[in-house]
C-alpha positions in Angstrom: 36.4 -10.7 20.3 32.7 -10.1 20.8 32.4 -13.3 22.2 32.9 -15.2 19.5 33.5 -18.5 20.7 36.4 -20.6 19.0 38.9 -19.0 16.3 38.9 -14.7 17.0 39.4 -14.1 13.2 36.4 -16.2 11.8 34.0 -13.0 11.3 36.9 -11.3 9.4 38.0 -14.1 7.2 34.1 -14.8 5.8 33.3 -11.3 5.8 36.2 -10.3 4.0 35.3 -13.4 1.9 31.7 -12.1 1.4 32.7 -9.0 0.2 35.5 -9.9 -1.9 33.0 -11.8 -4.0 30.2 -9.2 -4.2 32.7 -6.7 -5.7 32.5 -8.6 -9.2 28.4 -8.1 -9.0 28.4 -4.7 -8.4 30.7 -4.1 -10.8 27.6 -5.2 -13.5 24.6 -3.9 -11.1 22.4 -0.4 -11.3 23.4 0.6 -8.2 26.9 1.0 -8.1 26.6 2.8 -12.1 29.7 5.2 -12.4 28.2 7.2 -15.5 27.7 10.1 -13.3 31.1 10.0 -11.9 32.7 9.8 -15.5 30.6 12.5 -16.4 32.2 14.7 -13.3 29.0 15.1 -11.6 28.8 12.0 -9.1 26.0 12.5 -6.6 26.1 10.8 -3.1 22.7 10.0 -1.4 19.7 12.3 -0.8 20.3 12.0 2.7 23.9 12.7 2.5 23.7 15.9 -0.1 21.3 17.7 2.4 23.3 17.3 5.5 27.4 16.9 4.6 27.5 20.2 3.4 30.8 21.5 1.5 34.2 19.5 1.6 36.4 21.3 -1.5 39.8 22.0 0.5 39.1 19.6 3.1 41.0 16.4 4.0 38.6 13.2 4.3 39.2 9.9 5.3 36.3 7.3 3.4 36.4 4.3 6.1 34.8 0.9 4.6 34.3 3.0 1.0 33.3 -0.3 -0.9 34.4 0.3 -4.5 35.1 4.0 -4.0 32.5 5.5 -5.5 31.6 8.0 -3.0 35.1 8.7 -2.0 35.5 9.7 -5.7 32.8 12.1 -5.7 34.1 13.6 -2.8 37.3 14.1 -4.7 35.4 15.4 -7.5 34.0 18.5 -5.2 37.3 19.4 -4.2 38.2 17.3 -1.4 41.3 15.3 -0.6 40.6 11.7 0.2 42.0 8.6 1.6 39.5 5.3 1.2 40.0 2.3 3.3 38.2 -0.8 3.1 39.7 -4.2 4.3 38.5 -5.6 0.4 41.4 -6.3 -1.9 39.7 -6.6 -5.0 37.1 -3.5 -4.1 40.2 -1.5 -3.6 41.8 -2.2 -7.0 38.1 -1.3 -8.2 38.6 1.6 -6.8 42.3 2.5 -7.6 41.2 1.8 -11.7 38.2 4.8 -11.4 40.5 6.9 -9.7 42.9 6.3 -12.6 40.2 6.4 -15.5 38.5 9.8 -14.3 42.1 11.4 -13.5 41.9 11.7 -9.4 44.7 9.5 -8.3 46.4 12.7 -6.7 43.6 13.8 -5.2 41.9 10.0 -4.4 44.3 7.5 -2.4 42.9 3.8 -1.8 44.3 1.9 0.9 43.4 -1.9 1.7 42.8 -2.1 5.5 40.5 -3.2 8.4 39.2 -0.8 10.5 40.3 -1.5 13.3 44.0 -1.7 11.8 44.0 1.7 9.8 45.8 4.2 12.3 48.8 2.1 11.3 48.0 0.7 8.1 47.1 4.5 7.0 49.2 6.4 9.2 48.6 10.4 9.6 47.4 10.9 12.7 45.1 13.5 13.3 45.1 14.8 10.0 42.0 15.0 8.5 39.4 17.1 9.0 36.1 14.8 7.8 36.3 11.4 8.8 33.1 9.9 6.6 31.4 6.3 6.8 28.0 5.4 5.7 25.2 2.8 5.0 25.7 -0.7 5.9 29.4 -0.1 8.1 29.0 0.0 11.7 27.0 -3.7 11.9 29.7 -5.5 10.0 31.9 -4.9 13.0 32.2 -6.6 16.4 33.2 -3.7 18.9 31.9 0.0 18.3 34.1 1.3 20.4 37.2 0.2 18.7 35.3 2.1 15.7 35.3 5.3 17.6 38.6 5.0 18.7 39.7 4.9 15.1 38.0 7.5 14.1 39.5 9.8 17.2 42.6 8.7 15.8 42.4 10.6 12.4 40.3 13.7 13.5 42.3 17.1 13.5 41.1 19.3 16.5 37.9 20.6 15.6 37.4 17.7 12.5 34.2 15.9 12.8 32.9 12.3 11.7 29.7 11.5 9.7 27.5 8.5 10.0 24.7 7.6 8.2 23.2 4.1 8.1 20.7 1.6 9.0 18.7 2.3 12.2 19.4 -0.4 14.4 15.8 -0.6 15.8 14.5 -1.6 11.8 17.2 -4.2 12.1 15.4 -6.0 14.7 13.0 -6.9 12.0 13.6 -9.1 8.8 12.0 -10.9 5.8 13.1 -14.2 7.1 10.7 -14.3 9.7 8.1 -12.0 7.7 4.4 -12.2 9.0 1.5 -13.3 7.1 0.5 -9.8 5.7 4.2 -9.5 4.1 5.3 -7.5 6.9 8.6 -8.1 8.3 8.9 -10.3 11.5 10.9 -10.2 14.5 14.5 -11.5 13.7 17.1 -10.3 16.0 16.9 -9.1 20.1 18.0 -5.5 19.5 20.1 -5.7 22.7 21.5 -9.0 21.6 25.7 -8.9 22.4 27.1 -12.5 20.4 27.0 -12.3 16.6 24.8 -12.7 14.0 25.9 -15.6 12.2 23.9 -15.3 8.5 23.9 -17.9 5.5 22.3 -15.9 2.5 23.6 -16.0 -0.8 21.6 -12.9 -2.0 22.7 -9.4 -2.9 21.0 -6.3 -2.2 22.3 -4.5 -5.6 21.5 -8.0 -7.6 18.3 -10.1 -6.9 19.5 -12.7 -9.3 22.8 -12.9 -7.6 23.6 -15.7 -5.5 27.1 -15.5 -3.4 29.1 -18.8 -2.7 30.6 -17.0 0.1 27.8 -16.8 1.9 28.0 -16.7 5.7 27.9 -12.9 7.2 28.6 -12.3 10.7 27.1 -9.2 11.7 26.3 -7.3 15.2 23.5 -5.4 16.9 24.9 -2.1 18.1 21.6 0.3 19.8 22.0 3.8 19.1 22.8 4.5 22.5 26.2 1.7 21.7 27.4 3.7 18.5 26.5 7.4 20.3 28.1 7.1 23.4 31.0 5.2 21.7 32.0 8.6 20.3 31.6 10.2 23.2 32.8 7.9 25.8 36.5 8.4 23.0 36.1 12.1 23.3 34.3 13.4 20.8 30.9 15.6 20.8 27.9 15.1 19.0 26.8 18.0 17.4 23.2 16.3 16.0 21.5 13.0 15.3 18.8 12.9 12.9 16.0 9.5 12.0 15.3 9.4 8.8 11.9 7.5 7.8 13.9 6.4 4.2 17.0 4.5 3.3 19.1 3.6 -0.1 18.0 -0.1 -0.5 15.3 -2.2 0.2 15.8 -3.3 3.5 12.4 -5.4 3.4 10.5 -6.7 0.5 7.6 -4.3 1.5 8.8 -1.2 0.8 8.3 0.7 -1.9 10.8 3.5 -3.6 9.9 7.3 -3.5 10.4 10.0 -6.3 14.3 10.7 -4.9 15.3 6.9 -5.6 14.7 6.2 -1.5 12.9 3.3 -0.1 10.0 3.9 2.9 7.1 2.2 4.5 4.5 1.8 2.4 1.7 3.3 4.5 2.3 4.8 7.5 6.1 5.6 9.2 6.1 2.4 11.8 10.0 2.5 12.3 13.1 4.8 11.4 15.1 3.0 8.7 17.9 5.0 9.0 20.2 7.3 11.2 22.8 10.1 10.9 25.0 12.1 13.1 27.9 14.2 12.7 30.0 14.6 16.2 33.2 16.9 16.5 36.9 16.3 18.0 37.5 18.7 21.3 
């Protein structure tokens, strides 16, 4: 798959790997804090709260939902929701808030890949959000097969939100950072094998350092992810660059008054991206 060379399965097996491990130090980190949910007011992302707009009554499907803290808040505005992610331990996270803060029949968790989650999840074109954001899409080799999943689950008329990192800022990184602290050229945005990463290091911990540490991650251009949608039959209603994103994707930049990493100085890049498209 994705031309990876020798065993098919090795990006799932260390990613699921990698993420397995990072559930136990996000449980203890700032950024995945659940005080807000417990209090019944969780809050997903300033980029997210302007443009999602109201889901009470609507069925939503949370695809790669971590820990399931944004699947929960959607549950908390009214929503019904069904979070996938392919993380055993992340689910079971996820299934113990749901219990704690008295949404298990409104919040279902279910522990599946992606690309396995029409069968693993069943209900076909039943839901009428299908909702993924921040660090998804570039965990997985074929955006297409993406798409098609998400096709799969849309009701007539249903739509999908993305949000995440913009894939042109991802050409850049601090492992090949310049001189002046800027980020350097790291990855050919255009490049088709995988991105096979060794770092130990969290972006919800900087003290954190992962055994499982090899990543394999992809380069999907926005033209990939946006005509993968379309090309499975869907139509984009908007796409929107955003000049902020939730973490600190490189050392230099600094964090605004709504919590948001940007540039320091001047807008070189988009860090981010959203879209919402619509089933026919």
């Amino acid at each position: 798959m994705a031309g990876i060379k020798g065993d098919p399965e090795a990006w799932r097996t260390a990613n699921r790997a990698n993420w397995d491990e990072r559930v136990g130090v996000h449980l203890g980190s700032k950024t995945y804090d659940a005080r807000g949910l417990k209090a019944g007011c969780g809050r997903l992302g300033p980029i997210e709260e302007a443009e999602l707009g109201p889901v009470a009554g609507k069925r939503v499907l949370h695809l790669q939902c971590h820990m399931g803290h944004d699947t929960l808040t959607l549950a908390q505005r009214g929503a019904e929701v069904v979070g996938v992610d392919f993380s055993r331990p992340a689910i079971g996270v996820a299934c113990d808030l749901a219990r704690e803060l008295g949404l298990s029949a409104r919040a279902r968790f279910v522990e599946a890949d992606v690309y396995d989650a029409a069968t693993v999840v069943g209900e076909p074109r039943a839901f009428d959000l299908v909702f993924t954001t921040w660090g998804t899409v570039g965990w997985l080799p074929n955006v297409r097969g993406w798409a098609d999943t998400v096709v799969q689950f849309l009701k007539p008329g249903g739509s999908v939100y993305l949000a995440d990192g913009h894939p042109a800022a991802l050409v850049f990184d601090d492992a090949a950072a310049r001189p002046d602290g800027m980020p350097g050229y790291y990855a050919p945005y255009f490049q088709r094998e995988p991105l096979i990463i060794d770092d130990p290091r969290d972006y919800a911990d900087d003290n954190a350092r992962l055994a499982n540490a090899t990543q394999y991650n992809w380069m999907h251009p926005l033209s990939d992810i946006v005509m993968s949608l379309i090309d499975a039959g869907l139509q984009l209603e908007w796409l929107h660059e955003h000049r902020t994103i939730p973490w600190r994707m490189f050392a230099v930049l600094v964090q605004d008054d709504a919590g948001m990493f940007t540039w320091p100085d001047r807008p070189w890049l988009p860090l981010a991206f959203s879209l919402r498209a619509r089933s026919r």
